[in-house]
C-alpha positions in Angstrom: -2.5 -40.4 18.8 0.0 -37.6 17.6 -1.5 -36.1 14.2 0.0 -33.2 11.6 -3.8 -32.1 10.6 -5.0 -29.3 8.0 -7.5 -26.2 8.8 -9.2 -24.3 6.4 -8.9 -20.9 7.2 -10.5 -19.7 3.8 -11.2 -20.9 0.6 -7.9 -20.7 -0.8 -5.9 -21.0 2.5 -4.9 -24.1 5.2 -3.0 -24.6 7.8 -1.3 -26.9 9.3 -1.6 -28.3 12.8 0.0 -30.7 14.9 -2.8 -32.0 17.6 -3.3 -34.6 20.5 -5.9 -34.6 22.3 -6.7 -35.8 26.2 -9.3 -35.1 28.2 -7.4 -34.1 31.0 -7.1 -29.9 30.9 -5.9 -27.7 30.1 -4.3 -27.6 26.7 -0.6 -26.2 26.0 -0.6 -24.4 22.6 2.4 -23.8 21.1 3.3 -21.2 18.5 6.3 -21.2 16.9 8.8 -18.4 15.3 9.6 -16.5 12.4 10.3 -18.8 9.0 9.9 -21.6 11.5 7.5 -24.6 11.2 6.7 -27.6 13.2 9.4 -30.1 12.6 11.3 -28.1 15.0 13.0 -30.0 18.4 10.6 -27.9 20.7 7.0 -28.3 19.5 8.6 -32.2 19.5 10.0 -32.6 23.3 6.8 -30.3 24.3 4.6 -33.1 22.5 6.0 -35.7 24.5 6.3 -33.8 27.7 2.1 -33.6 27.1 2.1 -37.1 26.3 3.2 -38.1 29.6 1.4 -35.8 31.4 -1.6 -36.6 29.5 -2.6 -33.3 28.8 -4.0 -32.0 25.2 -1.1 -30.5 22.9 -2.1 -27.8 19.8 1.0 -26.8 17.5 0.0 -24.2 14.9 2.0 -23.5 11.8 1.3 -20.4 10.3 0.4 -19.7 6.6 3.6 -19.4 4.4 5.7 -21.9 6.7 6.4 -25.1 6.6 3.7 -27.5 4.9 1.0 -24.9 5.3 -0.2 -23.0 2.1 0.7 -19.5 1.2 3.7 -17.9 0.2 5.4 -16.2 3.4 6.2 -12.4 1.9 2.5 -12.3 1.7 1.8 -12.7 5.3 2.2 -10.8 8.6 1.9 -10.4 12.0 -2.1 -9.7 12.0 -3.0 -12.6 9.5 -0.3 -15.0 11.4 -2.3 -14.0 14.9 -5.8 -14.3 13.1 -4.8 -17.8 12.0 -3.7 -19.0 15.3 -6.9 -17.4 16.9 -9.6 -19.4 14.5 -7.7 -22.7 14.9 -7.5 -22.0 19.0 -11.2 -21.3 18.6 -11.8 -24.3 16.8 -10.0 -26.5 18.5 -9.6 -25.7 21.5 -12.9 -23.7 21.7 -13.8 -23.1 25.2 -10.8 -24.9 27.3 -8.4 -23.5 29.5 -4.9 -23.4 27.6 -1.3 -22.6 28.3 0.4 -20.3 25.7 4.1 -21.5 24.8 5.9 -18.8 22.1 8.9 -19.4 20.8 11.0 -16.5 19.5 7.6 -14.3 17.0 6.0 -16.8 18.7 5.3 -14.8 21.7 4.2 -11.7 20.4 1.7 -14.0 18.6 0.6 -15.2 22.0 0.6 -12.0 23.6 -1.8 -11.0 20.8 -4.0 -14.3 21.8 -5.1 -12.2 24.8 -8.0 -9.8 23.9 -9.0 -12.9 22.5 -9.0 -15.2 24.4 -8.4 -13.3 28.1 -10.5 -15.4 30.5 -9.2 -19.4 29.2 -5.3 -18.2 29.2 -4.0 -20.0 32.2 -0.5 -19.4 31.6 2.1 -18.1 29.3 5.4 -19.3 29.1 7.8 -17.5 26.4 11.2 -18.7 25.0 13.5 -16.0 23.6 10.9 -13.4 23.1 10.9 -11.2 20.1 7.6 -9.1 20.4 8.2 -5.7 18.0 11.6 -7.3 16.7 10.5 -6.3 13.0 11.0 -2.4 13.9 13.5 -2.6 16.9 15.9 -5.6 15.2 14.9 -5.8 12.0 13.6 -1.9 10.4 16.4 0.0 12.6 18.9 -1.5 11.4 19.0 -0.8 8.2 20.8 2.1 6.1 19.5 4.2 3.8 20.1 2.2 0.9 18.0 -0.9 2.4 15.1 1.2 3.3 15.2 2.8 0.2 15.0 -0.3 -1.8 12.1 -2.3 0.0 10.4 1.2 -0.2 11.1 0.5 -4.1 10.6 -2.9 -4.8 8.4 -3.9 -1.6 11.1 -6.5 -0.6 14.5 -6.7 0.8 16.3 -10.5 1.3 18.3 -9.8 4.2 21.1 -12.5 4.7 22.0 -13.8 7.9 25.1 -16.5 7.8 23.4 -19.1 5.7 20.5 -17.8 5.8 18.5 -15.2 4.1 15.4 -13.5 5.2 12.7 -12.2 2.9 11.7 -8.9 4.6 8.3 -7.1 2.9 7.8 -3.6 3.5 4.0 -4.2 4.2 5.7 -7.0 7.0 7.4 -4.0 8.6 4.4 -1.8 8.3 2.0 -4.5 9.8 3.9 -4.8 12.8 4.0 -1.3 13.8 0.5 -2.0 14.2 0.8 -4.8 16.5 2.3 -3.0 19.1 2.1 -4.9 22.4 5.3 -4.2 24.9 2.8 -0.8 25.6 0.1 -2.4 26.7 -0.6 -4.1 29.9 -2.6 -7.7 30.4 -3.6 -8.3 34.0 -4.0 -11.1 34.5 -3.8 -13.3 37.6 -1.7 -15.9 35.7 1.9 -17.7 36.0 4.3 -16.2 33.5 7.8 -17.4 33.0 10.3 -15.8 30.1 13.2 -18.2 29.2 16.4 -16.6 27.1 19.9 -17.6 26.6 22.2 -15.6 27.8 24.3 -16.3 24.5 21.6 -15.1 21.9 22.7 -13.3 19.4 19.5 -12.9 17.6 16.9 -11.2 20.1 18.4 -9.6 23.4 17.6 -11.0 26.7 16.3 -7.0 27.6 13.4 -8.4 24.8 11.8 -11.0 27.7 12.2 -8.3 30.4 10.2 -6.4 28.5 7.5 -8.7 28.6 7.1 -9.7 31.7 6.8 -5.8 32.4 3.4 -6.2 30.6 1.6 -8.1 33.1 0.7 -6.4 36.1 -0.7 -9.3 38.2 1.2 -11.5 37.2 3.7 -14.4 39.0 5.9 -13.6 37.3 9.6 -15.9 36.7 12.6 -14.7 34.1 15.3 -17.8 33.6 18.2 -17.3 31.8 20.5 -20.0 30.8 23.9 -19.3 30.8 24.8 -20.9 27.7 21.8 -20.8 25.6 21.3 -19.5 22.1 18.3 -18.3 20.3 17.1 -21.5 19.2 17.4 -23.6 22.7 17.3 -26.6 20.9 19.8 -28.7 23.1 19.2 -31.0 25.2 19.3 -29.0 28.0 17.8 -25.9 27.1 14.8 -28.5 26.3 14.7 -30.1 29.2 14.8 -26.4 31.0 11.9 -25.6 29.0 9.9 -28.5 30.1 10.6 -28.4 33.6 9.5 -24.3 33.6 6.1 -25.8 31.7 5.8 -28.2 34.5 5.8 -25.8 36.7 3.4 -23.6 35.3 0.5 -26.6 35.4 1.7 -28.0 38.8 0.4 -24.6 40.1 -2.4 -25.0 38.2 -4.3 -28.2 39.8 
């Protein structure tokens, strides 16, 4: 039975979790983007993709997002990986999992590794923004916008309808989760997903990460008419069919 759950992560923090549990292994974990949440279509069509393949499904939705508690300009890119570690450790505790990142998703997974190195049995990213804060986000702006989060700790960038509120100790915390530097080796299925139309993260951002694993079988799809989100129906169905592949290999 499909469940939205709460964790306590401390005693004035929870978060909240989307879970179904099978015996069959190994789990997929999904962890999903920046001022995202989990009413999204993915962590859906990825719940019923586990469904039928009766394999256990972990959605985490990080503190300041969605339903979860906390307000979002406090958080970051170490407590958002620190929450997703605790609840993979107390839920999934010492089962095999597949990582599935969407967008900041993946460079939270990629920092799931020196965690959790030996039950990672495969990653599989879609439209990868590891180190966008600095190379996307901090770059970008003039000297007037750097000059006023230095001020006032806070910028609200807008984006079309959107608007983004960008802390300085956000920007500051992620140059401290560098990760495209590193190397993970290993011996593990790996497969980046981008659209080719995404005008929010580059598609350069998931060659990038597949350069990080050494040992890795390594796959890089691009879909030709994809956006950042991948939402439709057939980015989703792409994405399930790459996932499939990834745990046919496995058994």
């Amino acid at each position: 039975m499909n469940k939205y759950k709460f964790l306590k992560i401390s005693s004035s923090k929870k978060i909240r979790y989307l879970i179904n549990k099978h015996k069959k292994m190994p789990y997929v974990v999904f962890l999903h983007g920046f001022m995202s949440d989990l009413e999204g279509e993915k962590p859906k069509k990825i719940l019923k993709f586990c469904n039928r393949k009766k394999i256990g499904f972990l959605a985490i939705e990080y503190s300041g997002h969605g339903k979860s508690s906390g307000k979002f300009t406090q958080g970051n890119i170490s407590k958002w990986t620190n929450e997703a570690r605790i609840a993979i450790k107390r839920i999934i505790k010492k089962n095999k999992f597949i990582l599935v990142g969407s967008s900041m998703g993946s460079w939270i997974s990629l920092n799931q590794f020196k965690f959790f190195n030996n039950q990672i049995s495969g990653f599989l990213g879609i439209g990868s923004a590891p180190e966008f804060l600095e190379n996307l986000i901090w770059k970008k702006f003039n000297y007037k916008m750097k000059n006023e989060i230095k001020k006032k700790g806070i910028y609200n960038l807008k984006n079309g309808n959107y608007e983004y509120p960008i802390t300085y100790q956000l920007i500051m915390d992620g140059r401290k989760n560098k990760i495209l530097n590193k190397k993970i080796s290993n011996k593990i299925y790996v497969t980046m997903i981008h659209g080719k139309k995404d005008e929010v993260v580059p598609v350069n951002y998931s060659k990038k990460v597949l350069k990080v694993f050494k040992n890795a079988n390594k796959k890089l799809l691009i879909i030709k008419n994809g956006d950042h989100s991948l939402s439709s129906k057939r980015s989703l169905k792409k994405i399930t069919n790459e996932l499939n592949n990834i745990i046919s290999n496995l058994f």
